[in-house]
BAVEXTI-881752 format. One record per residue (C-alpha): residue number from 1; residue in three letters; chain; x, y negated, z negated. Coordinates in steps of 0.25 Angstrom, whole numbers, padded with zeros to 4 digits. Layout:
REM residues N
R    n  res  chain      u      v      w
R  NUM  ala      A      X      Y      Z
...
REM end
This chain:
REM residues 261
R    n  res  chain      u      v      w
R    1  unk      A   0473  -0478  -0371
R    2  unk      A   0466  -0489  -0360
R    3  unk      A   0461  -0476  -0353
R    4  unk      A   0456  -0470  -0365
R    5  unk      A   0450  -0483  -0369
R    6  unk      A   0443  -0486  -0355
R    7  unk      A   0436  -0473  -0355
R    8  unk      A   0430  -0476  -0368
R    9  unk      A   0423  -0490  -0364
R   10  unk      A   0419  -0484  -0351
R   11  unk      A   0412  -0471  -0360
R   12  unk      A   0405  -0481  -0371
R   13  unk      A   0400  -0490  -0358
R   14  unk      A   0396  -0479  -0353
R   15  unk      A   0387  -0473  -0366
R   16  unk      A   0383  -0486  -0370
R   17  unk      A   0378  -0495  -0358
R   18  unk      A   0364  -0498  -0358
R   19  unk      A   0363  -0496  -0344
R   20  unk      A   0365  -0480  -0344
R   21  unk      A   0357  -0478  -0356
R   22  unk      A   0344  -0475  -0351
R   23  unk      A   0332  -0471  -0358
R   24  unk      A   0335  -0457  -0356
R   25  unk      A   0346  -0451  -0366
R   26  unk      A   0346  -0436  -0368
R   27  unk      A   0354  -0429  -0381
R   28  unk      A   0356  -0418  -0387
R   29  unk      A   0368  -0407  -0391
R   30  unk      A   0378  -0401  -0383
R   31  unk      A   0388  -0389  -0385
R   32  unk      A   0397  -0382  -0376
R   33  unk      A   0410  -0374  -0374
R   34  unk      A   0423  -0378  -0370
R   35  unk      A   0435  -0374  -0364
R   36  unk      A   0447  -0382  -0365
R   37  unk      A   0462  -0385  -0362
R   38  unk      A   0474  -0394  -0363
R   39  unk      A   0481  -0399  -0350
R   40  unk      A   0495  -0402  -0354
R   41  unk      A   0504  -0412  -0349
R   42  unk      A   0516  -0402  -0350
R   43  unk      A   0514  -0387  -0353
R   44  unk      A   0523  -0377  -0355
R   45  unk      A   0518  -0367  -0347
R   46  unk      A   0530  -0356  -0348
R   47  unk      A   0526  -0356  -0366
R   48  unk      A   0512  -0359  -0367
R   49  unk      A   0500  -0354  -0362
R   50  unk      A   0487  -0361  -0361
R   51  unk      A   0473  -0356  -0364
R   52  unk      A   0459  -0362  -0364
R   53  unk      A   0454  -0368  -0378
R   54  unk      A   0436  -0364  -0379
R   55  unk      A   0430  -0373  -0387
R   56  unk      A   0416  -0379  -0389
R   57  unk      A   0410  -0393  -0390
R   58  unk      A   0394  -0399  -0395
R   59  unk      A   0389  -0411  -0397
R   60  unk      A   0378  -0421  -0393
R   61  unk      A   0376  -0425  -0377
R   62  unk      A   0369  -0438  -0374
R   63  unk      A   0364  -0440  -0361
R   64  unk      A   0361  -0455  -0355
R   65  unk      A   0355  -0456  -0341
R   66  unk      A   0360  -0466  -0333
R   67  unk      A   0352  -0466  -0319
R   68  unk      A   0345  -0456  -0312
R   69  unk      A   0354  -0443  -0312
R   70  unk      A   0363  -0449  -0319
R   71  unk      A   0368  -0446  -0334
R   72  unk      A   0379  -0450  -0343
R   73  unk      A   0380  -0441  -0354
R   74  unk      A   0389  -0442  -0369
R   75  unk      A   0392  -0430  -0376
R   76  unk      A   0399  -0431  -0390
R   77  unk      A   0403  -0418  -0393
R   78  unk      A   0413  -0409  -0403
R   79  unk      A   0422  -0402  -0393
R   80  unk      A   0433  -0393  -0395
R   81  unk      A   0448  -0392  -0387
R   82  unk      A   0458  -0385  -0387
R   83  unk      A   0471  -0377  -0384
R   84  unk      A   0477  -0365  -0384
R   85  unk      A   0493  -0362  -0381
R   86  unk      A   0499  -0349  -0382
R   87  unk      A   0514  -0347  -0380
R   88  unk      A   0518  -0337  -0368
R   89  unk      A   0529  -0331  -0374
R   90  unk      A   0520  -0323  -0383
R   91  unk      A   0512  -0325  -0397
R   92  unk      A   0520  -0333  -0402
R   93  unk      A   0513  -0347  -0399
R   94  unk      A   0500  -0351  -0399
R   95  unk      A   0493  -0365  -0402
R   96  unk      A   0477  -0365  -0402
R   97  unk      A   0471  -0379  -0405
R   98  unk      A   0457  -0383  -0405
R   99  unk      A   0454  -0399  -0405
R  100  unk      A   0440  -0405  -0407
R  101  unk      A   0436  -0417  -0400
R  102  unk      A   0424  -0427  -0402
R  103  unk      A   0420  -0427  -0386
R  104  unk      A   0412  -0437  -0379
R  105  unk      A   0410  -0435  -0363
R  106  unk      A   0403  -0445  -0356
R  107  unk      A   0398  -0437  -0343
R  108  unk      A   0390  -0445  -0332
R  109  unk      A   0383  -0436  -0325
R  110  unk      A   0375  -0433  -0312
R  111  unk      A   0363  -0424  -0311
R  112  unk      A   0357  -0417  -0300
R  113  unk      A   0343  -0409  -0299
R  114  unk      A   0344  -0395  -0291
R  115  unk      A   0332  -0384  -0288
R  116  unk      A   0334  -0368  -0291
R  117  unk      A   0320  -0363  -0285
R  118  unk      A   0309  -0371  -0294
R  119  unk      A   0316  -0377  -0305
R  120  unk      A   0327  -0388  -0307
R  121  unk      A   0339  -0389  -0313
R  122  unk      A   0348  -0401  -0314
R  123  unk      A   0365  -0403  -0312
R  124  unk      A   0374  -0413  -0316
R  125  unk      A   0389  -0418  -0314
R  126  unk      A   0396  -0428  -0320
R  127  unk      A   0406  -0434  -0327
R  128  unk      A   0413  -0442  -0335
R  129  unk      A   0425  -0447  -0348
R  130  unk      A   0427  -0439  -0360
R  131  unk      A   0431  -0445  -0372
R  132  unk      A   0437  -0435  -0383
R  133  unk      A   0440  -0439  -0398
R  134  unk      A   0451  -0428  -0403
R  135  unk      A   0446  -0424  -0417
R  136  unk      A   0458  -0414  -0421
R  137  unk      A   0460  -0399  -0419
R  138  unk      A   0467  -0389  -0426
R  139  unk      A   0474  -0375  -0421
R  140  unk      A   0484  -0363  -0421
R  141  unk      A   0497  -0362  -0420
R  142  unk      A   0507  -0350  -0419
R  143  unk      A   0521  -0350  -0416
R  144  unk      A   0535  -0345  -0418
R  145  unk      A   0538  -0356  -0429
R  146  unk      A   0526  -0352  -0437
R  147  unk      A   0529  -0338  -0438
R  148  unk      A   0544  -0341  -0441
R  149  unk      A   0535  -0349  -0454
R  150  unk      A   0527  -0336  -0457
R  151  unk      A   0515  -0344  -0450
R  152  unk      A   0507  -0335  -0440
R  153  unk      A   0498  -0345  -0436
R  154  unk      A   0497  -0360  -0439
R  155  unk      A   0483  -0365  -0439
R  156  unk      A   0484  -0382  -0439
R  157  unk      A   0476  -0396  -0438
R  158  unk      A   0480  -0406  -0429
R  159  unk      A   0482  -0419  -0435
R  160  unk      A   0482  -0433  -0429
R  161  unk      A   0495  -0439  -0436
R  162  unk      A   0510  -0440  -0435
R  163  unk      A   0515  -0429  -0444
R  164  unk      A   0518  -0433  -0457
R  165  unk      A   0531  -0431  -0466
R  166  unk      A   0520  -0418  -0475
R  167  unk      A   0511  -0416  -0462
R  168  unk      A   0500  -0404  -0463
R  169  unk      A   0503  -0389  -0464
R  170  unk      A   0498  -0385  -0450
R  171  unk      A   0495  -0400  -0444
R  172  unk      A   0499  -0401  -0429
R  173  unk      A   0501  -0419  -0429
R  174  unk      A   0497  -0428  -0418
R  175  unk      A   0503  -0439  -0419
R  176  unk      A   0500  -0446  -0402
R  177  unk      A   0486  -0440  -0400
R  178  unk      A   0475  -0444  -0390
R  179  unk      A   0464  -0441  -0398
R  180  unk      A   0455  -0449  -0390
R  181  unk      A   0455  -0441  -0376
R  182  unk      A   0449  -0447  -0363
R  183  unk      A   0445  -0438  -0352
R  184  unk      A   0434  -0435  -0340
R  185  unk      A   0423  -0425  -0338
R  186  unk      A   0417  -0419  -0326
R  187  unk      A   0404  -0411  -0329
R  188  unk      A   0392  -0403  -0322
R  189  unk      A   0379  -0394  -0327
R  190  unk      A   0366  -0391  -0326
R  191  unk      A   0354  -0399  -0334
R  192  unk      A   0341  -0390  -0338
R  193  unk      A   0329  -0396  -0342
R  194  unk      A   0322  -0386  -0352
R  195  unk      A   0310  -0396  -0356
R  196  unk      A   0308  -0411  -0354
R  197  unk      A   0317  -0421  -0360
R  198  unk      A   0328  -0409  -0363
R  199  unk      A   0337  -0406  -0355
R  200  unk      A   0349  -0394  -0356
R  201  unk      A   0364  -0397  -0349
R  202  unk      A   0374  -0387  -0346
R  203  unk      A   0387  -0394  -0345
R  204  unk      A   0399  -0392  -0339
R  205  unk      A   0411  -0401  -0339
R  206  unk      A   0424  -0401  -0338
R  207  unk      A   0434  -0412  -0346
R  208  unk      A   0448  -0418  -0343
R  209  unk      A   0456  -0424  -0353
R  210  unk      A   0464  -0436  -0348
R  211  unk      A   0469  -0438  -0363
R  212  unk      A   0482  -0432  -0366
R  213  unk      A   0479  -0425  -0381
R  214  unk      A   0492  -0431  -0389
R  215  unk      A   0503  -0439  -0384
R  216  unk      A   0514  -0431  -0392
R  217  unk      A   0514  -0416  -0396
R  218  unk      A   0508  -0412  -0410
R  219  unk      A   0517  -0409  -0422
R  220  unk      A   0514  -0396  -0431
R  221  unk      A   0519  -0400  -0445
R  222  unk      A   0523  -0385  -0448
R  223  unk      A   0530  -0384  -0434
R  224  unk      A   0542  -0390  -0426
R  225  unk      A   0545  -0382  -0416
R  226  unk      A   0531  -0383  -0409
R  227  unk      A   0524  -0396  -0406
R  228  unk      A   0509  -0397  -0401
R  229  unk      A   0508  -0402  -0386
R  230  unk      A   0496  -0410  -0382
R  231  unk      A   0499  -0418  -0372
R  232  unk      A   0489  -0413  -0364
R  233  unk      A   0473  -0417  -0360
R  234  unk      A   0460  -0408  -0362
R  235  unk      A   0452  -0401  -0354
R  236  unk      A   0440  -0393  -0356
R  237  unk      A   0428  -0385  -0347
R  238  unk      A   0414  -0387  -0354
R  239  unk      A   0403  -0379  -0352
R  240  unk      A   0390  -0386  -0362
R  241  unk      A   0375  -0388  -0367
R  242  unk      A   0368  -0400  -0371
R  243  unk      A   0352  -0400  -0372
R  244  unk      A   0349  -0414  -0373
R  245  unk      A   0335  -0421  -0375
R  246  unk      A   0329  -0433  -0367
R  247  unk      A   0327  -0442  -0382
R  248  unk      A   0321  -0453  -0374
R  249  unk      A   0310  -0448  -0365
R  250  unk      A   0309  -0435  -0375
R  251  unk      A   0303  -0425  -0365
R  252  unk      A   0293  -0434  -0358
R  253  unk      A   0292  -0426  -0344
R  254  unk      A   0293  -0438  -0334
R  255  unk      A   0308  -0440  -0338
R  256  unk      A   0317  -0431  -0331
R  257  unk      A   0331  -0428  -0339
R  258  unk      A   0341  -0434  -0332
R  259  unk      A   0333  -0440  -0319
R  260  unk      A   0320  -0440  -0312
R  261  unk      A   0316  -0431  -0303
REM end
């Protein structure tokens, strides 16, 4: 929990020091698609199989620079997770979850100017924490129990509590789960400059989670046999756009977005 709680304080010195707020703050919406996966501590290889989970996430990015070529960036987005586990000894197994997460990257990043024959174009790298707020999730289970109880498919809600004594048709419980997940980001794209004072970024990134998901495998209240194992930390591929507008300057032609010639 120290860990957890010292990234936090260096992200909200970070957003909130007067020194790196600049007169320059560019905003605007951002939307992109994801792929993502769980790396689990232990994993039955020999039963399971693992497959990528595609999702999407959009929100608003906000843009503060810091110095000459030199940007910190906060996103606050609705993103999408996932897992998908099919058994290997046939159709018999499967397990599709889908999780929604309020995410907030705080990216700093360096930019560079390059020429392709008579015009410009700008590239960045950067990076920097992740801090991801686990909202809840539901998903699909099949299994041999369920079909022994005439139940082909199993379509449930994850719920945040120990199980109680008349738990919820189709509820899978949490009762130890890290719903405040802590990780790093490492990120490049290219930055075009349609007009003055707007600015589009092509994003790519890539997110490691240092937070295991749950301490303790997840209950489903109509199975015994089968018991949800998330011991395991996130990881995504990003591929995004954000237009974003210069609201201080407003298109005034002497100031570059992001840096000075």
């Amino acid at each position: 929990m120290k860990h957890k709680s010292a990234i936090i304080a260096i992200v909200i010195f970070l957003v909130f020091s007067s020194k790196l707020l600049t007169a320059q703050i560019l905003i605007g919406p951002k939307a992109g698609a994801r792929v993502s996966w769980l790396n689990y501590e232990s994993f039955a290889e020999e039963d399971f199989e693992r497959k990528p989970f595609f999702g999407y996430s959009a929100g608003v990015t906000t843009a503060f620079k810091v110095k000459k070529r030199f940007l910190l960036q906060l996103d606050i987005m609705y993103s999408q997770a996932g897992k998908k586990l099919d058994g290997t000894n046939g159709p018999q197994f499967r397990n599709y979850a889908k999780y929604h997460y309020l995410n907030t990257p705080i990216v700093y990043k360096l930019d560079f100017k390059e020429a392709l024959g008579d015009r410009t174009f700008k590239w960045y790298v950067g990076a920097g924490p992740n801090v991801n707020f686990w909202l809840g999730g539901k998903g699909e289970l099949e299994s041999v129990e369920l079909r022994e109880d005439n139940i082909e498919q199993l379509n449930y809600n994850i719920i945040f509590d120990s199980m109680p004594a008349n738990a919820e048709f189709g509820g899978l419980y949490y009762e130890e789960v890290n719903r405040l997940q802590v990780g790093l980001i490492v990120s490049t794209g290219l930055v075009l400059e349609p007009s003055p004072g707007q600015s589009l970024m092509i994003d790519f990134r890539y997110e490691w989670g240092h937070s295991y998901m749950a301490k303790e495998d997840g209950r489903f209240s109509n199975i015994v046999a089968y018991q949800d194992n998330l011991r395991a930390r996130n990881q995504a591929f990003q591929l995004s756009v954000a237009y974003v507008f210069d609201i201080i300057n407003k298109g005034k032609k002497e100031k570059k977005l992001y840096y000075e010639n």
